[in-house]
C-alpha positions in Angstrom: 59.1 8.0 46.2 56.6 10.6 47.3 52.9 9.7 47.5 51.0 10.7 45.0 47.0 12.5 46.0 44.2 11.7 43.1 41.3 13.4 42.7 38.0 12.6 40.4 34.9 11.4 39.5 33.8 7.4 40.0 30.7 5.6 38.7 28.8 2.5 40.2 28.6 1.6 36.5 30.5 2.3 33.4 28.0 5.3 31.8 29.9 4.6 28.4 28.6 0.5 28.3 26.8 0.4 31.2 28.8 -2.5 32.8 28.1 -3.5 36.5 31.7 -2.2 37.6 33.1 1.1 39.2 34.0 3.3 36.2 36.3 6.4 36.4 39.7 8.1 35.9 41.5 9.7 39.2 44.1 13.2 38.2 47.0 14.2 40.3 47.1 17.3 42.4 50.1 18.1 40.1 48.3 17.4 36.5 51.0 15.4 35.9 49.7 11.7 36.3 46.1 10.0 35.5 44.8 6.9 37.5 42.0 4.4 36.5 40.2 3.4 39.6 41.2 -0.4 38.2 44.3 0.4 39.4 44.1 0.8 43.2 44.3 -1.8 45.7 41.9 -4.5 45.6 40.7 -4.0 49.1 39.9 -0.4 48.2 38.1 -0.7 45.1 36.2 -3.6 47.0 35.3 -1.3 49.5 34.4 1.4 47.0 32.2 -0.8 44.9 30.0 -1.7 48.2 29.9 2.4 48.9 28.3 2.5 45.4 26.2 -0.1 45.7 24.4 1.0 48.7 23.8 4.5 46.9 22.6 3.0 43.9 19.8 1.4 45.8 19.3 5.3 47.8 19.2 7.0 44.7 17.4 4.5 42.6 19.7 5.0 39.5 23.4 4.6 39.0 25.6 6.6 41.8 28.8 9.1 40.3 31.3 9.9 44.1 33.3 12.6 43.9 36.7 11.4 45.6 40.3 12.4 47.3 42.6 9.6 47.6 45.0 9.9 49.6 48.5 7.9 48.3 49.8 8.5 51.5 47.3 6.7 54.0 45.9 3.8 50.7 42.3 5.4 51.5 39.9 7.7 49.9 37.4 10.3 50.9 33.9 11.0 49.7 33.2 15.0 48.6 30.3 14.3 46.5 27.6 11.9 46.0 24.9 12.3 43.1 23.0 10.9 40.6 25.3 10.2 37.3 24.8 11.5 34.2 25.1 8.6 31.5 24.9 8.9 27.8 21.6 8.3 26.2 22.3 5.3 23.8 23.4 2.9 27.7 20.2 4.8 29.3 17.7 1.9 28.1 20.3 -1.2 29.4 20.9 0.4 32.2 17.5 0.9 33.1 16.6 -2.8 32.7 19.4 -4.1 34.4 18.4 -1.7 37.7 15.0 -3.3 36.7 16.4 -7.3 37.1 18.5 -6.1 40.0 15.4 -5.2 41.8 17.3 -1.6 42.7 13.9 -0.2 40.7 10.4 -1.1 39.9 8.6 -1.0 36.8 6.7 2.2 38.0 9.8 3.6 39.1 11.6 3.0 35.9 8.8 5.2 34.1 9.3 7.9 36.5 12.5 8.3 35.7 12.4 7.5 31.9 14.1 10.3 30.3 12.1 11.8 27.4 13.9 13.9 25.8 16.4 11.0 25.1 13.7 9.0 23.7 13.9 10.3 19.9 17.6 9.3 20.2 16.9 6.0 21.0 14.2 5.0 18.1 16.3 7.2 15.1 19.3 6.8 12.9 22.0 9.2 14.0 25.2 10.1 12.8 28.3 8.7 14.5 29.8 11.8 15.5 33.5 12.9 14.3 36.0 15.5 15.7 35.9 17.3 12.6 32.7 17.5 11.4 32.5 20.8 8.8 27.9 22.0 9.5 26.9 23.5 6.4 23.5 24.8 7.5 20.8 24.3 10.2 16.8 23.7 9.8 14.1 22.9 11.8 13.1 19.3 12.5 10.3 17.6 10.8 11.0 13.7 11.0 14.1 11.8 13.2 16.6 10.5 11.5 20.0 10.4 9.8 20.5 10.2 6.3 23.1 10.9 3.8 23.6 11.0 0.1 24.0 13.4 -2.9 22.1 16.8 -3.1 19.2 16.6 -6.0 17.1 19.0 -6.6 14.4 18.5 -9.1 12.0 15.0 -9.5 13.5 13.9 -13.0 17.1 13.7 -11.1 15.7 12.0 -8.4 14.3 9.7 -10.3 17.1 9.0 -12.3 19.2 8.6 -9.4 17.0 6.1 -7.9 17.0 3.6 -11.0 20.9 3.8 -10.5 20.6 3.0 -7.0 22.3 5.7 -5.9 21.7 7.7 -2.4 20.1 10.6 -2.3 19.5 13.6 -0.4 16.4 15.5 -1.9 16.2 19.6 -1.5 13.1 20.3 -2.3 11.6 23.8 -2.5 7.6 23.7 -3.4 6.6 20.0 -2.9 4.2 18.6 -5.7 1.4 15.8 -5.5 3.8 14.1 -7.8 7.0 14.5 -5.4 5.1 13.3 -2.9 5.8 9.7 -4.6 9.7 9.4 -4.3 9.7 10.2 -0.4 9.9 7.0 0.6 12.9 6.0 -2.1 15.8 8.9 -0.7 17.8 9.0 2.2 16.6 12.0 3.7 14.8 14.9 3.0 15.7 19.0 3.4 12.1 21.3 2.7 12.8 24.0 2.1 9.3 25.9 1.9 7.4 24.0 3.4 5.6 24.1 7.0 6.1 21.4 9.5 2.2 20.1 9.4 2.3 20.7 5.4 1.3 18.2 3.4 4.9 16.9 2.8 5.4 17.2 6.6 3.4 14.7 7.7 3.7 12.3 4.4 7.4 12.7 5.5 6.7 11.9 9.2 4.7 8.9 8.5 7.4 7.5 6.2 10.0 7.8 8.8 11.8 9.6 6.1 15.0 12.2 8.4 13.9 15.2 7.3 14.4 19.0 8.6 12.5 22.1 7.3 14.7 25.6 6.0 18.6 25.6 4.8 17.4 27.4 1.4 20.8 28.0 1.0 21.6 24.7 -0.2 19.8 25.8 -3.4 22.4 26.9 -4.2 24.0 25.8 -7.6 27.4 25.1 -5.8 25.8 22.5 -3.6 24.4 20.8 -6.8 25.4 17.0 -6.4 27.6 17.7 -3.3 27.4 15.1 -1.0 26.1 15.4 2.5 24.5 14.2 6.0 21.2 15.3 6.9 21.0 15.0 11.1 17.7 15.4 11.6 17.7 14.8 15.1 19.7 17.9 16.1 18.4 20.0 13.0 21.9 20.0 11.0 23.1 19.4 7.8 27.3 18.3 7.5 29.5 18.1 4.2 30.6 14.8 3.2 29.0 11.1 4.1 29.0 10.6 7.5 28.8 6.6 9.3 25.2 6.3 10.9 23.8 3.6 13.4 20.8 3.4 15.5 19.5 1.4 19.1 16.2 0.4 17.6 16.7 -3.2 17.4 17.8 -3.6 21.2 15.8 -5.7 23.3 15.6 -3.2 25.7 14.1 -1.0 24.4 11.7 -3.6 23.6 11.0 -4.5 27.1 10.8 -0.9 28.3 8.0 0.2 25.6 6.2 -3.1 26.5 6.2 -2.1 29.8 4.8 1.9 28.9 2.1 0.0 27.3 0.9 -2.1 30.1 0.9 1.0 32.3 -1.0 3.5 29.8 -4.1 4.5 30.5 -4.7 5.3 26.7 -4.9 3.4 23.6 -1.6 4.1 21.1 -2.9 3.3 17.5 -0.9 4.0 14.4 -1.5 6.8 11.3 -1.1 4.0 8.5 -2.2 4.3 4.9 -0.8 1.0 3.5 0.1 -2.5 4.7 4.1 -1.6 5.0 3.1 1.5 7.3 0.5 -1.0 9.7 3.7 -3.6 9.5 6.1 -0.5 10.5 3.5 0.4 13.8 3.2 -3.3 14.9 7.3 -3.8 14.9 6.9 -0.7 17.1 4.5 -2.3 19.8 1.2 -0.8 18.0 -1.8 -2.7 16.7 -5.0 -1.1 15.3 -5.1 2.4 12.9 -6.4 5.5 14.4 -6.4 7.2 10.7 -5.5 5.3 7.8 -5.9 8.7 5.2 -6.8 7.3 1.9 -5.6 10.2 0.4 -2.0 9.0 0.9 -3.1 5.8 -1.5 -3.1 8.0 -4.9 0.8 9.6 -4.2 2.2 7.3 -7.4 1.8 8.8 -10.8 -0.8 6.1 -11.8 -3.1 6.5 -9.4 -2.8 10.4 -9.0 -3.8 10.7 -12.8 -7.3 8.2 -11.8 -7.6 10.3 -9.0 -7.8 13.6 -11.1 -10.1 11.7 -13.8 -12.6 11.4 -10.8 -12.3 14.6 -9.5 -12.0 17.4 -11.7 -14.9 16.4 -14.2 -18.3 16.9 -13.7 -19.5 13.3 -14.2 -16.6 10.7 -13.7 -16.9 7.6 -16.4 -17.8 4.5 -14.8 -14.7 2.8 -16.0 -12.5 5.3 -13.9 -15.2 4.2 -10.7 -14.3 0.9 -11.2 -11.2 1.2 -11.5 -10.8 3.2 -8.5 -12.6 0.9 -6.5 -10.7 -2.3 -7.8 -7.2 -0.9 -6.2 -8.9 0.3 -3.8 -10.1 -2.9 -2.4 -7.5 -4.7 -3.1 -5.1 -1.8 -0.8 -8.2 -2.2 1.7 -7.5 -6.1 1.9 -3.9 -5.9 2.4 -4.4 -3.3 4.9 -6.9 -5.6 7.0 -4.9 -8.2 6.2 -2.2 -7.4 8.5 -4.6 -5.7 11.1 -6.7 -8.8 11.8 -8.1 -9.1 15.1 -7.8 -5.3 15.5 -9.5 -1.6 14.9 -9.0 0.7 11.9 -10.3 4.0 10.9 -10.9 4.9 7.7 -10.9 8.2 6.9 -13.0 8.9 3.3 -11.5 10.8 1.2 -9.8 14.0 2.8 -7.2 16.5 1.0 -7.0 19.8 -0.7 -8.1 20.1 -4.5 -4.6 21.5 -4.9 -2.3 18.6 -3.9 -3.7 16.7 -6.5 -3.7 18.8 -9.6 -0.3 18.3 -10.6 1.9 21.0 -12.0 -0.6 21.7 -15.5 -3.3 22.0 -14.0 -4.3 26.1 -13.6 -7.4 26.5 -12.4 -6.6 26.4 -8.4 -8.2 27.6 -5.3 -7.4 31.2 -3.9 -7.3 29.5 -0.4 -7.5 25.2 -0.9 -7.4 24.5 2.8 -10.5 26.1 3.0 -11.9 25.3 -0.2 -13.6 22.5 -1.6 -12.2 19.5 0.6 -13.3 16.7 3.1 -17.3 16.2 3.7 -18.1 18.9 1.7 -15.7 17.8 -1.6 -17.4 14.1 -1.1 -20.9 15.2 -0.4 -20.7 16.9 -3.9 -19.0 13.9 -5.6 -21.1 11.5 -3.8 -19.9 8.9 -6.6 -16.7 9.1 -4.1 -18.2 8.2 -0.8 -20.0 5.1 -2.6 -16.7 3.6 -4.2 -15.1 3.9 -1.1 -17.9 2.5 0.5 -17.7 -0.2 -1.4 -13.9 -1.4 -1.4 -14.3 -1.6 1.7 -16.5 -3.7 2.7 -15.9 -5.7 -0.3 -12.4 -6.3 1.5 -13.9 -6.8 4.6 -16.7 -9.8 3.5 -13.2 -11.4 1.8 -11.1 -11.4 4.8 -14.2 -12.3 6.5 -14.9 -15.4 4.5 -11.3 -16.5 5.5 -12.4 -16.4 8.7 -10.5 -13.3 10.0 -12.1 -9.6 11.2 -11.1 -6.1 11.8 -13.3 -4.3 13.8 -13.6 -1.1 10.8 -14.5 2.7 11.8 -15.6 4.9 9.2 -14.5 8.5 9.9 -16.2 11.8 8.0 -13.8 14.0 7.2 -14.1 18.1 7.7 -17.1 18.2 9.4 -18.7 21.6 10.4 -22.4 20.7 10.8 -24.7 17.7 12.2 -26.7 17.8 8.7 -23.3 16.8 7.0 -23.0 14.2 9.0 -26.6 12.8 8.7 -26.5 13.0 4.7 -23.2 11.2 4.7 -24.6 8.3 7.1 -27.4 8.0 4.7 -25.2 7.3 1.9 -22.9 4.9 3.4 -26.1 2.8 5.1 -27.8 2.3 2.0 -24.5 1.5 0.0 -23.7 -0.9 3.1 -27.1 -2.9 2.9 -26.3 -3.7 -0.4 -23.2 -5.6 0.0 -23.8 -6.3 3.2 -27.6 -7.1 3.6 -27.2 -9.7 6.5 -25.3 -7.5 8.4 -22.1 -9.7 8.6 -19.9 -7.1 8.9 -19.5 -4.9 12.5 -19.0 -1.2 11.5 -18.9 2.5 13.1 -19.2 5.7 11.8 -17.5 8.6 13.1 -16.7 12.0 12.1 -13.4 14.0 12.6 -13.2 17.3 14.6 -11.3 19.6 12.3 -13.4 22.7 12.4 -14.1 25.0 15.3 -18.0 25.2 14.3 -18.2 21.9 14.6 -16.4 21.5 17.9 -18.9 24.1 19.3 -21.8 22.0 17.8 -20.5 18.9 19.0 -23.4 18.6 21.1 -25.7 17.9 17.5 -22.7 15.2 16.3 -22.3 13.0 19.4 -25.6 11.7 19.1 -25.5 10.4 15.5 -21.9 8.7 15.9 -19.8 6.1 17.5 -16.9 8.1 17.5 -14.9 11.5 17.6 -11.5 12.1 16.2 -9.7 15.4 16.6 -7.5 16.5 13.7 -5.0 19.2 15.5 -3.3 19.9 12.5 -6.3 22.0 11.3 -8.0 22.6 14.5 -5.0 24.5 15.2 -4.7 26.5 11.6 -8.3 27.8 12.2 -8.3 28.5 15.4 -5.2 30.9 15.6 -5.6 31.7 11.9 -2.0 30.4 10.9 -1.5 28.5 8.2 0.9 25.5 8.7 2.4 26.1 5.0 3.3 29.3 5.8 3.7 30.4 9.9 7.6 29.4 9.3 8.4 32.7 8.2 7.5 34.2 11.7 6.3 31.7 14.3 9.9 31.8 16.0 9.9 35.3 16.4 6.6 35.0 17.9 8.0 32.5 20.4 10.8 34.2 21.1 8.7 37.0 22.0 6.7 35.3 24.0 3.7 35.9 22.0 2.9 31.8 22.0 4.8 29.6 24.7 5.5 27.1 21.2 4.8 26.6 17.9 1.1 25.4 17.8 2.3 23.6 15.5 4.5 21.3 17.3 3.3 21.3 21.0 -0.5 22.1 21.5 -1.8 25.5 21.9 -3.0 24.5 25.7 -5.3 27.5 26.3 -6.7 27.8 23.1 -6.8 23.9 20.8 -5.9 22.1 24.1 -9.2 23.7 26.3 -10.9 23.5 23.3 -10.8 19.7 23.2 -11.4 19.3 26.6 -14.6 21.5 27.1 -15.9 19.7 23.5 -15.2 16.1 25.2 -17.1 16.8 28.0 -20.1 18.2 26.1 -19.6 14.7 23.9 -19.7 12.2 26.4 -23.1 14.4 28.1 -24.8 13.4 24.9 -23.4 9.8 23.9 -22.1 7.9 27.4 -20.3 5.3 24.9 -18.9 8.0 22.6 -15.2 7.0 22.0 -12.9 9.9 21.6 -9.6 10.0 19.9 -6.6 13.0 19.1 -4.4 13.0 15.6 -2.0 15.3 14.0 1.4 16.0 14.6 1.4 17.5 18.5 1.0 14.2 19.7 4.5 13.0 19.3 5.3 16.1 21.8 5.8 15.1 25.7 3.3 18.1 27.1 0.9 17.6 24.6 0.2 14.1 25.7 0.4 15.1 29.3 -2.6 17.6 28.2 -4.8 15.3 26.5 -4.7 12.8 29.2 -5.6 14.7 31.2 -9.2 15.8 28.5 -9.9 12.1 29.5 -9.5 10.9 25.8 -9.2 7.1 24.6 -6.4 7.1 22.1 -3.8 9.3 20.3 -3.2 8.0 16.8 0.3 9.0 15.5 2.6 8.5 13.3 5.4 5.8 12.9 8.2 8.0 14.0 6.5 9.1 16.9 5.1 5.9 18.2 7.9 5.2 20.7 7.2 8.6 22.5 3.8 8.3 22.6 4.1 4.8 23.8 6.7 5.6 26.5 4.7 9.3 27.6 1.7 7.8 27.7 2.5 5.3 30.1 4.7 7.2 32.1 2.3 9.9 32.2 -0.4 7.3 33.5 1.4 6.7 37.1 
């Protein structure tokens, strides 16, 4: 019989498991006949292995050849030699097992670290089918994979949820009272909203899959349809697709350990709640860069007490109290978990309109604007002493257990030093009397939200411990886009090259991005010991953490979902 000539690709490892063994399929000349590389002679495939061993340890990664063999003479020749492509769910045990084969070292292993496979690794994902029907696609808000049956309005959801059933929520304009049922579906689709809204970043920091547009599932035919929400690729399938996810490996495990070791910056956690500080710390992150106690008052409860306080003139004692009782006792929890490390409490911080409900008419022309942050609590001072006062109350219990956090009180919405010196005043004297042998450790910092105070900064740094800037609104204000509503035309202005990105998603460089850096230089002029810290929803993005490295910051505070990235660019960006 006529000796057969192969020709194909082979792997030093399999890139589908990632198994130490020459991997690949050889084709006839004629197209008539396949050959796995399994079945050659021993001597041959011996010979081969020891080829693609040497260029693993050349190339620093595994090796793909591309070879002739020659049936005629039993021997092969090499056309091609090059750096294999693997898939990215074998990327992470492949890299630790170059790691314990010494072929790489840890530094090399973040050099090569691919990170725009990293969001793949962390998120559910959808096992994908040959016949998949894509009803719609929308931009990404949160990683993820999630299926269940299209609701639309809260009284459904809410139904559906007592029965236990999965759900998909499509929701068009998100209420303070929706906000509440994120964490209980599967995944959501917004359909209005921006990707920094409100219900953007509530759905980031639950870890809730979610994507932004696909208003055509409004639709009354797509009423109780079931479907998959992939919110890693931006698409939405028909029908109940199987899901899985690599975040329990111990690879990856090792790999982030190993990005933390080598960072140069502090990774702390956005956290509102003892379940989100748990969610960070199973991620590799101790301590809160911005625990937003706003985000405590999203159940109907504690939105109606929240509402009772702020939209009287003179809140009744009883509704003080009782905000400070839950309060305190969320405060506790919170620093329960967190002994031994740093939160930052942010006071009170969130537009009059996401917590007015849907009966309440009297709203604000422009709310992000309007009567929020420093200047909402320096009017309802009321707030800033209950506050006060929950938590250091929770602080003196944990501390009489014999456990500490070291606590940072952060000013919200800052545009002016006076602000910041009234609100200091306040908090001292409401401290000295819970506190009057100064037991308790405490900072007080203000967040950099507004331009004006940015180019002030100069007045601030002296009269606190620490900066924090909020690029969510740094970047509304200093385009003049609002994060609700830029959807509608930011891609256009993309496309034509009118922004490099949505601001929204990577940091505006020359604009946000210089402005940070130029304000923490004039910081660290005035206060030495200043510390100086970034949140908001660029900092899950690769070249926005390469850019704030390199403003010499301390920490990036993010949320859950994003952790993993930030973890892995930061170190990787440290070398």
């Amino acid at each position: 019989m006529k000796a057969v000539d192969f020709f194909g690709s082979v792997y030093s490892r399999d890139p589908l498991t990632g198994e130490r063994k020459p991997s690949g399929n050889l084709y006839a000349f004629d197209g008539k006949t396949t050959l796995d590389i399994k079945e050659l002679d021993k001597k041959l495939v011996n010979k081969l292995k020891r080829i693609l061993r040497r260029l693993e340890r050349r190339m620093h990664f595994v090796a793909e050849v591309f070879i002739v063999y020659k049936g005629s003479k039993n021997d092969f020749e090499i056309k091609l030699k090059k750096r294999a492509k693997i898939e990215s769910y074998v990327y992470p045990k492949i890299l630790i097992d170059l790691l314990e084969e010494k072929i790489i070292s840890e530094k090399e292993l973040l050099k090569i670290l691919p990170l725009d496979m990293v969001k793949e690794w962390f998120a559910s994902r959808i096992v994908k089918e040959k016949q998949m029907k894509k009803l719609c696609s929308g931009r990404i808000i949160s990683y993820g994979a999630g299926k269940g049956k299209i609701l639309k309005d809260r009284k459904r959801v809410e139904q559906a949820i007592e029965r236990r059933e999965q759900v998909v929520w499509v929701v068009d304009k998100v209420s303070s009272d929706d906000l509440r049922l994120f964490s209980r579906v599967n995944a959501l689709v917004l359909t209005k909203s921006g990707p920094t809204s409100h219900a953007a970043v509530v759905a980031k920091a639950l870890g809730i899959p979610a994507i932004l547009g696909c208003r055509e599932l409004l639709l009354k035919k797509y009423d109780g349809k079931n479907i998959t929400v992939d919110a890693n690729e931006g698409n939405v399938y028909a029908g109940t697709l199987s899901l899985t996810s690599l975040a329990a490996d111990e690879e990856l495990k090792r790999i982030l350990n190993i990005a933390e070791r080598y960072s140069k910056i502090t990774v702390s956690a956005n956290a509102d709640t003892a379940n989100d500080a748990m969610r960070a710390i199973n991620l590799g992150v101790n301590g809160i860069g911005l625990c937003r106690t706003e985000h405590m008052f999203l159940n109907k409860e504690r939105s109606k007490l929240i509402r009772q306080i702020l939209f009287v003139d003179k809140p009744l004692e009883t509704s003080l109290d009782k905000l400070k009782e839950i309060q305190e006792k969320d405060f506790f929890k919170l620093f329960k978990v967190e002994s031994g490390n740093e939160v930052i409490v942010r006071y009170l911080d969130a537009p009059l309109h996401e917590f007015m409900g849907e009966n309440y008419k009297d709203r604000e022309e422009n709310p992000m604007l309007g009567m929020r942050g420093a200047r909402m609590l320096l009017k309802k001072t009321e707030i800033i002493k209950v506050q006060t006062r929950a938590i250091f109350s929770a602080l003196l219990r944990l501390d009489s257990k014999g456990e500490k956090v070291k606590v940072g009180l952060e000013i919200p919405f800052v545009m002016d030093a006076s602000e910041v010196k009234a609100f200091k005043s306040i908090v001292h004297e409401e401290i000295k009397k819970l506190d009057p042998d100064g037991k308790i450790y405490y900072e007080i910092g203000a967040m950099i939200e507004v331009p004006r105070a940015a180019y002030l900064i100069e007045e601030i740094a002296g009269i606190v411990d620490f900066i924090s800037f909020g690029t969510n609104d740094l970047t509304q204000m200093m385009l003049g886009l609002s994060r609700d509503d830029a959807g509608s035309f930011i891609d256009y202005y993309v496309e034509k090259r009118f922004l490099p990105a949505d601001p929204f998603v990577s940091l505006d460089q020359s604009g946000v991005g210089k402005l940070i850096e130029e304000t923490s230089k004039k910081a660290r002029r005035v206060n030495k010991k200043i510390k100086i810290s970034v949140c908001g929803e660029q900092a899950g993005d690769p070249f926005s953490i390469q850019m704030l490295m390199r403003s010499n910051i301390d920490s990036i505070s993010c949320s859950s979902s994003v952790i993993p990235m930030v973890l892995l660019a930061s170190g990787k960006f440290s070398l």
